[in-house]
C-alpha positions in Angstrom: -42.0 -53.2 -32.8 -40.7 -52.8 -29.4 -36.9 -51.5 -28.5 -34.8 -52.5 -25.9 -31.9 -50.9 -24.7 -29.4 -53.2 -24.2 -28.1 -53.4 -20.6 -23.9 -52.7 -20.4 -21.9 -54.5 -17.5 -18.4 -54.0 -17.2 -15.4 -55.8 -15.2 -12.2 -55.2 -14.6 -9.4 -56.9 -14.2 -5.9 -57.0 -13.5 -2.8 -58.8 -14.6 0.4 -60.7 -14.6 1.5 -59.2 -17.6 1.1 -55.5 -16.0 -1.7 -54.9 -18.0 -5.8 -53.5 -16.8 -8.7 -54.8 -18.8 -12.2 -53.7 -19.4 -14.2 -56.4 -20.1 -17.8 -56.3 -21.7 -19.5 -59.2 -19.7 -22.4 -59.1 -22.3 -20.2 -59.3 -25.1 -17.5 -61.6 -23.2 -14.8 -59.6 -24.8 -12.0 -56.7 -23.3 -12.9 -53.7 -24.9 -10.1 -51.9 -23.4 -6.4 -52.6 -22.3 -4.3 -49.9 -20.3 -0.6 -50.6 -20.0 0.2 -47.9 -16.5 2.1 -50.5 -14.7 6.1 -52.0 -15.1 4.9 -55.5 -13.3 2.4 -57.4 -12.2 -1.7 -55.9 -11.1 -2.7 -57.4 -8.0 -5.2 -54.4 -6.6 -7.9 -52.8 -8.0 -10.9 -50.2 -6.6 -13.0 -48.0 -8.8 -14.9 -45.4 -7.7 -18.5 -44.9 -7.7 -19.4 -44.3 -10.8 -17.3 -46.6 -12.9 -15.2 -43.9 -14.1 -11.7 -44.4 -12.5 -10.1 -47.1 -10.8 -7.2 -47.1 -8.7 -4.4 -50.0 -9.3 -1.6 -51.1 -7.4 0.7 -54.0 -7.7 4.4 -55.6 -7.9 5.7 -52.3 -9.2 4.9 -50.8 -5.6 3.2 -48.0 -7.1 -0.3 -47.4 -7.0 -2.4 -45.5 -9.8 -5.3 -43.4 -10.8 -6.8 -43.9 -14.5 -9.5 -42.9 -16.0 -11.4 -45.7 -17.8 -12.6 -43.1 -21.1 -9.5 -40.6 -21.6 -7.7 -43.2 -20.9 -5.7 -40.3 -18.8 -3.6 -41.8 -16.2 -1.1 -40.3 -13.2 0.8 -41.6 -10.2 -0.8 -41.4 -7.2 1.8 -42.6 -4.6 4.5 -45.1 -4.2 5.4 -47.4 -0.9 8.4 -49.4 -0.3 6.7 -53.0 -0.3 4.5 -54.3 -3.1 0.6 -53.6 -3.0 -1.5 -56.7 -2.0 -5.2 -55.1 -1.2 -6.6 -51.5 -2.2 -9.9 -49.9 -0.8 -11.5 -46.9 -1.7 -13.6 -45.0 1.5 -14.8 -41.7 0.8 -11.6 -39.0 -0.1 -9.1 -41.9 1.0 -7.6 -44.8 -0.8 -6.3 -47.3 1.6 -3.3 -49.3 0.7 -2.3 -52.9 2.1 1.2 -54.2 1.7 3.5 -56.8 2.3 4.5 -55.0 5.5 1.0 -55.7 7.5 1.2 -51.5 7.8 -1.6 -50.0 6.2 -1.3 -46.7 4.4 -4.1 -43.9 3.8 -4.0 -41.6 0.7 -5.6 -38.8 -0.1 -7.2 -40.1 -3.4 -10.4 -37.4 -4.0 -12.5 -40.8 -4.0 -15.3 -38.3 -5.6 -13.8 -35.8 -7.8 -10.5 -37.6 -8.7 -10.3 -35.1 -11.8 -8.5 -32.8 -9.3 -5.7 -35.2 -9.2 -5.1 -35.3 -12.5 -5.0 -31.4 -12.4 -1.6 -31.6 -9.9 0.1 -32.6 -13.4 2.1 -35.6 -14.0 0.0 -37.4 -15.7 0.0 -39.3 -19.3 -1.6 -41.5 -21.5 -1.9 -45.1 -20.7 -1.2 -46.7 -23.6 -2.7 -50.5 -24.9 1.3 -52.6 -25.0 2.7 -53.3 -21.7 6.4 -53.5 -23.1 5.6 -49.5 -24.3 4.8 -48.6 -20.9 8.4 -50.8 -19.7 10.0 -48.8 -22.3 8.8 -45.2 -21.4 9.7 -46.4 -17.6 13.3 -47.6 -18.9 13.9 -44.5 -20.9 13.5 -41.9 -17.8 10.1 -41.0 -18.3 8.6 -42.2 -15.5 5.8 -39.6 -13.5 6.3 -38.1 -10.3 3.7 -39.4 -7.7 0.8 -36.6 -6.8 1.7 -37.3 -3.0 5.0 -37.8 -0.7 4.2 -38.9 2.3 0.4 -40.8 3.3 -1.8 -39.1 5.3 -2.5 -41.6 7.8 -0.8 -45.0 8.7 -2.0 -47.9 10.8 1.4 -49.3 11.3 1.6 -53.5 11.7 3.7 -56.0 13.3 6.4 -56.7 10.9 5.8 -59.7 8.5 8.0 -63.1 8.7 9.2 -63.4 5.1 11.3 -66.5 5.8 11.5 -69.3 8.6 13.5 -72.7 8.8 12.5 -75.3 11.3 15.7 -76.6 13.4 16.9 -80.1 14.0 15.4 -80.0 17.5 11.9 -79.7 16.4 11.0 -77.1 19.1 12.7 -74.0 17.3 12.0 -72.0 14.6 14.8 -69.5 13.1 12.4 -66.4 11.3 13.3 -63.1 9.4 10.7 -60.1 9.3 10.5 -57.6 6.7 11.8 -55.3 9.0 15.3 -57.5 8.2 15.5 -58.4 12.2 16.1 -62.8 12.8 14.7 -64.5 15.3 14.2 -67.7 17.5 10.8 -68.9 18.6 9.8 -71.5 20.6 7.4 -73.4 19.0 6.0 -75.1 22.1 5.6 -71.7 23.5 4.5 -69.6 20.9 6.9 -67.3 21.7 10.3 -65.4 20.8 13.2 -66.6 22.9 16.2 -64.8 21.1 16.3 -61.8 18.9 19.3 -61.3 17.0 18.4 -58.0 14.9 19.9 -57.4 11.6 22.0 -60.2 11.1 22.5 -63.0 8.0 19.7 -65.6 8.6 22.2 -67.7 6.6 24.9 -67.7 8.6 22.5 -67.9 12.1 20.8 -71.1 10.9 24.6 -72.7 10.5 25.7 -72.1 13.9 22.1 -73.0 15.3 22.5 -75.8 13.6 22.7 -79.6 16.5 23.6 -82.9 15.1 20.4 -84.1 16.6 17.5 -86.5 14.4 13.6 -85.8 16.1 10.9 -87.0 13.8 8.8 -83.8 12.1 5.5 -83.5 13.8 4.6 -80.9 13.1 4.2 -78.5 9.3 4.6 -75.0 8.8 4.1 -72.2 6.7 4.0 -68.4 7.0 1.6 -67.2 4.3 -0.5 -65.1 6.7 2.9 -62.9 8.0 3.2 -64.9 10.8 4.1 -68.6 11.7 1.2 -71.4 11.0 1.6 -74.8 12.8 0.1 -77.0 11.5 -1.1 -80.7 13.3 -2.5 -83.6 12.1 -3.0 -87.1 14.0 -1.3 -89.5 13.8 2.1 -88.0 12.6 2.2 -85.6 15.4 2.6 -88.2 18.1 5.6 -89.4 16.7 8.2 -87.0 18.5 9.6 -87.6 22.1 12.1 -86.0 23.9 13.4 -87.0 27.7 12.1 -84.4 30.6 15.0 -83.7 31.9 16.8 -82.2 28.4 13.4 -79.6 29.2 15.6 -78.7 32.8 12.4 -80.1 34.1 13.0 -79.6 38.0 13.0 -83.1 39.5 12.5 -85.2 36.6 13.4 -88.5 36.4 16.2 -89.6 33.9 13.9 -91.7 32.1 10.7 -89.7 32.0 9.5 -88.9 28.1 7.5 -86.5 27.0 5.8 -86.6 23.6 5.6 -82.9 22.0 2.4 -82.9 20.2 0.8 -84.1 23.2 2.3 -81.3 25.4 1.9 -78.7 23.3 -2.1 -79.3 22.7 -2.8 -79.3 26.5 -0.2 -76.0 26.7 -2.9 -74.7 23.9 -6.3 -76.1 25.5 -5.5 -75.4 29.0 -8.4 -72.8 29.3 -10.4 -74.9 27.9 -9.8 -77.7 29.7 -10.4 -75.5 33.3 -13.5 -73.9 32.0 -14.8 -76.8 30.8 -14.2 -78.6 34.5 -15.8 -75.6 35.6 -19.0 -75.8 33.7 -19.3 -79.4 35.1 -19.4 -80.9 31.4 -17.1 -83.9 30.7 -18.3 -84.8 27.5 -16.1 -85.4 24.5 -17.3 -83.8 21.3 -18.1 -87.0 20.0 -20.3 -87.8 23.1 -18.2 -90.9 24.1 -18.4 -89.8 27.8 -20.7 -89.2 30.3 -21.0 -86.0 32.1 -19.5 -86.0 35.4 -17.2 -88.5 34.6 -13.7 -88.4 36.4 -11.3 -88.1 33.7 -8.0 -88.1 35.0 -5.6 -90.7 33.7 -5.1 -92.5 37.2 -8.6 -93.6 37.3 -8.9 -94.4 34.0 -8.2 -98.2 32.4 -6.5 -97.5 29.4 -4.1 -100.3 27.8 -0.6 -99.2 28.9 -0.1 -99.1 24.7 -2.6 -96.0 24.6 -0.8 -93.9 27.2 2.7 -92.3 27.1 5.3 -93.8 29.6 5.5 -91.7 32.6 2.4 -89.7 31.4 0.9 -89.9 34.6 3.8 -88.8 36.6 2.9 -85.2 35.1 -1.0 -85.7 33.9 -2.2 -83.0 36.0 1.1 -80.4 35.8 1.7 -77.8 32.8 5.5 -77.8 32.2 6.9 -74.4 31.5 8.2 -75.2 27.9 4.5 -75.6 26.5 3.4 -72.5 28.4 1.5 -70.0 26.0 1.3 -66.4 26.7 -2.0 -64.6 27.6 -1.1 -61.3 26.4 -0.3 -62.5 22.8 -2.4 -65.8 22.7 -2.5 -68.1 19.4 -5.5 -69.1 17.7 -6.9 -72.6 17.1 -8.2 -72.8 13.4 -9.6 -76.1 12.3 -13.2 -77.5 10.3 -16.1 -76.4 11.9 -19.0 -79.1 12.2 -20.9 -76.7 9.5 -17.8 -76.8 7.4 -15.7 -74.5 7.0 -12.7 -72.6 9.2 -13.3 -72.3 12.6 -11.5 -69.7 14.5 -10.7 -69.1 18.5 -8.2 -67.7 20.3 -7.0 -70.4 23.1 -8.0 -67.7 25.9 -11.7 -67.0 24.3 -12.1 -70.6 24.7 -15.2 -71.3 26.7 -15.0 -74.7 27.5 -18.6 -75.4 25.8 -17.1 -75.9 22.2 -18.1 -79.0 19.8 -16.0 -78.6 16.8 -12.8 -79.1 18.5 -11.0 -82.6 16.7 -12.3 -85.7 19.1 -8.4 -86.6 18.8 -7.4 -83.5 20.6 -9.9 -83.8 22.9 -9.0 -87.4 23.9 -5.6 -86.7 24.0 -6.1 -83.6 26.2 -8.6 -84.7 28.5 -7.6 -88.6 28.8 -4.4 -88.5 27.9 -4.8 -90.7 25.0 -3.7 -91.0 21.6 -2.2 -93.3 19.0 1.1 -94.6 19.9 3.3 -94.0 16.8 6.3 -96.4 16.2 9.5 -94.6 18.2 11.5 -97.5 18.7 14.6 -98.2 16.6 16.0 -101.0 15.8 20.2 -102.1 15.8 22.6 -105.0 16.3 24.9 -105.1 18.6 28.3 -106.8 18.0 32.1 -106.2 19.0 34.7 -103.7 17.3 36.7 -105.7 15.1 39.8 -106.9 17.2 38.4 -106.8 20.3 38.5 -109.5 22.8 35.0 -109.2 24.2 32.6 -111.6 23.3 29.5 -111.1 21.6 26.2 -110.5 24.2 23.2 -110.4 22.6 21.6 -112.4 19.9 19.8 -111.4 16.9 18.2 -107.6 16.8 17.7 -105.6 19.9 15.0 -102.3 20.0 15.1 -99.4 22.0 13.7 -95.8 21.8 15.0 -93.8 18.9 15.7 -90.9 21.8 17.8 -93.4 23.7 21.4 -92.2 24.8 24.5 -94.0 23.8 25.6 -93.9 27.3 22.7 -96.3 28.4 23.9 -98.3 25.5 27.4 -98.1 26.9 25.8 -99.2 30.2 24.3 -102.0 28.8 27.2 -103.5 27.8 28.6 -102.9 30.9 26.4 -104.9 32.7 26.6 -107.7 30.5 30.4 -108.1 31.0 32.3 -108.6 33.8 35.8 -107.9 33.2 38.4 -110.5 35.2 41.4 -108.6 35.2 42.6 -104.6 33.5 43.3 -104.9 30.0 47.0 -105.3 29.1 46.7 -105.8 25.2 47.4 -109.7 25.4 45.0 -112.2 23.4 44.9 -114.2 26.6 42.4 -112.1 28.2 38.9 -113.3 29.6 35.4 -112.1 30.1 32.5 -113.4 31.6 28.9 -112.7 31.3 27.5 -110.4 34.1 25.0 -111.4 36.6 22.4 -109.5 34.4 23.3 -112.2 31.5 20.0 -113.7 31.7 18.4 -110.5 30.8 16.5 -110.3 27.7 14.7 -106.9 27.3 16.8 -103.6 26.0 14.7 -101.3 27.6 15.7 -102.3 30.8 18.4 -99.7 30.1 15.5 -96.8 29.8 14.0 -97.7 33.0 16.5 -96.2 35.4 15.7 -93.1 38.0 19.0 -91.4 38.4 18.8 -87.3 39.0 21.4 -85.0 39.1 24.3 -85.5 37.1 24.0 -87.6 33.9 25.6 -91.3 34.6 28.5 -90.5 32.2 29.4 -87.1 34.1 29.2 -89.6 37.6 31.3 -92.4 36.3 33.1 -92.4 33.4 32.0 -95.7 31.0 34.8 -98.5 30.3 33.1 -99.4 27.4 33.3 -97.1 23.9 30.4 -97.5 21.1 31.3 -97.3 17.8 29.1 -96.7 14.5 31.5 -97.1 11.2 34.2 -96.9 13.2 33.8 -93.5 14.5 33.6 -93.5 18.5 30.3 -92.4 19.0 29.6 -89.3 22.1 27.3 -90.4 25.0 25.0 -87.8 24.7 23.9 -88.8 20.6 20.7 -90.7 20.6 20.1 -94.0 18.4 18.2 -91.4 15.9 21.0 -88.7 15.8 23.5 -91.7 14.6 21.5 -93.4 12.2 20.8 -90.1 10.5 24.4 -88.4 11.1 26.5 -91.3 11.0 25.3 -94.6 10.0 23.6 -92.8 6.6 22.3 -96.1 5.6 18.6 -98.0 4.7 19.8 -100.7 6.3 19.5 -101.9 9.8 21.7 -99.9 11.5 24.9 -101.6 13.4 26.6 -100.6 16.9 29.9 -101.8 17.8 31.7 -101.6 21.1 34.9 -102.4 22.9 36.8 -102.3 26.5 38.9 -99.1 27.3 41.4 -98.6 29.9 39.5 -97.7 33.0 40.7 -94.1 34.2 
């Protein structure tokens, strides 16, 4: 008869209910429990031999046991909860929420000399008598003070809110300090230190609707954006509220679009520098000119104005070189794919064909920004209704332009004197049919309401609406309906 030893494998485990386990994989049972921690396990390293393990979790404290005394003392305790633990040689390294990392001394291979400091007890098998001990005084004394060796991090952001505008981003670090990023940028434009992040988001806060093209999330410590087509492309916003030098009034520029050739501008040079032209899903031919002038897309497929500024990077959706971000997205192989924008070579295939197109032939689907609204007069005014049936303009448009539009229409006989008896007739521009006429102006300088002051008011529930609100800002802010949202508007005294 032949004997076989039977072959032990252990696990261990850690838990929500502050408890360690030993587990008996052969058996599929815990043969052990230690109660050492007052909250949640979320670390774990054993040495060598099986014998110890360090733990570390919620409770911010970090522990050595020994898996067959069941002896147990406090190593060391940090200020953040313990996220990662690993054991090299005589030091146990320590990752928090912080994104510091902390060396201890931890006598990786004879950890019985820590238990010879003193300070240590019994780990018992009932978390709540371990809660109990810790609520009754007895807690230990950690072995060390102070760690012997820190890698210090970049403070973590442990909260963010994204602002009306859609280009800012209010954050607080663990180190308590608030601040602004520009999204387009990738960069910090304001830091206000220690203040309330509460009471900074309220006075950041701008009566001002832009669609949300963009997610985020800070899981990693630090700000994730994240794009997808074709949601991204539905956000515009006029060049000149970007102080772009020289713009024209009407020029629009669509954000996602922006910010992807502000991200794959080295790519895009290197990749004119290797010669190649060819998308990643080899629609193109190499050697292809590429630029948007010579190229004949249907004027639905490319941003108005776009090729006013096709070849210029603006400065708002500049990235920095010393601090670049990373692209992340599915490699062809599956899985992440990772690159800083300024390791980008110009040879890569896994890059999305949309960002490609969009970068390279400044193409991409054209989401719905138009918005629609009637037009009618204030309720007592004289002045005769001008348009029939539902007009459409660009959810970014202006009220001034719509106060303008009305103005053209009309053409007032004689000053308003409050009599019934007063006249209007329709403006040499009556004939005209299309609304976005109003969008298609080049003024620069000054903004037409700070040249000439409008004789016309808009109204939306009979608030008079400011010149500078755009169709979205008062269907979100002051219209607050489903319905098709209505404009009024009415003759002023001319000052």
């Amino acid at each position: 008869m032949m004997m076989r030893e039977r072959l032990i494998l252990y696990c261990l485990s850690g838990s929500s209910d502050s408890m360690i386990r030993l587990w008996d994989l052969g058996q599929q049972r815990c043969v052990h429990s230690y109660a050492v921690h007052t909250d949640s396990v979320w670390a774990l390293a054993s040495t060598p031999s099986f014998a110890h393990v360090y733990s570390g979790g919620r409770d911010q404290s970090v522990y050595l046991t020994d898996l067959f005394t069941r002896e147990s003392v406090l190593l060391c305790t940090n200020e953040h909860p313990i996220l990662q633990l690993s054991l090299q040689d005589d030091m146990i390294w320590v990752a928090t929420t912080d994104s510091s990392v902390y060396g201890w001394k931890a006598e990786g291979h004879t950890p019985q000399k820590l238990f010879e400091k003193g300070g240590s007890f019994l780990a018992g098998n009932l978390s709540f008598s371990r809660a109990r001990a810790s609520l009754e005084g007895s807690a230990p004394v950690p072995v060390s003070k102070e760690p012997s060796l820190i890698i210090p991090g970049v403070p973590a952001i442990i909260q963010h809110e994204i602002l009306n505008n859609r280009r800012h981003v209010l954050t607080k670090d663990t180190a308590g300090s608030v601040k602004l990023w520009e999204i387009t940028r990738g960069a910090v434009i304001e830091d206000f230190g220690k203040v309330s992040f509460e009471d900074k988001k309220k006075e950041l806060f701008e009566m001002v609707s832009i669609p949300a093209w963009f997610t985020m999330d800070a899981r990693l410590g630090c700000l994730s954006v994240h794009l997808d087509t074709p949601q991204c492309f539905s956000a515009e916003i006029y060049a000149f509220d970007l102080n772009v030098a020289g713009a024209q009034e009407d020029l629009k520029i669509n954000l996602a679009q922006e910010t992807l050739r502000g991200l794959l501008v080295h790519w895009s040079k290197r990749k004119q520098r290797s010669g190649s032209h060819s998308l990643s899903n080899g629609d193109t031919s190499a050697g292809k000119d590429v630029s948007l002038r010579n190229l004949p897309h249907p004027r639905s497929d490319v941003d108005d104005g776009a090729e006013k500024h096709a070849n210029q990077m603006l400065p708002s959706f500049e990235f920095s070189t010393v601090s670049p971000p990373s692209v992340i997205t599915e490699g062809s192989s599956g899985g992440p794919w990772r690159k800083r924008t300024t390791d980008l070579n110009g040879t890569e295939g896994d890059l999305p064909w949309w960002c490609v197109d969009c970068v390279e032939h400044n193409r991409f689907p054209k989401e719905n920004t138009k918005c629609g609204f009637y037009l009618h007069p204030a309720e007592g005014s004289p002045a005769p209704n001008i348009t029939q049936g539902k007009l459409s303009a660009p959810r970014i448009l202006r009220i001034h332009k719509v106060a303008h539009y009305v103005v053209e229409k009309l053409v007032l006989d004689k000053p308003l004197d409050g009599n019934a008896d007063n006249t209007f007739a329709m403006g040499l521009n009556s004939g005209q049919s299309q609304f976005s006429a109003l969008d298609s102006s080049s003024r620069l300088g000054l903004k037409p309401w700070q040249k000439q002051k409008p004789s016309v008011e808009i109204l939306c529930n009979n608030q008079v609406l400011s010149p500078e609100m755009s169709l979205a800002t008062v269907r979100t802010y002051i219209w607050k309906k489903p319905d098709d949202l209505i404009l009024n508007y009415r003759v002023v005294q001319s000052r």
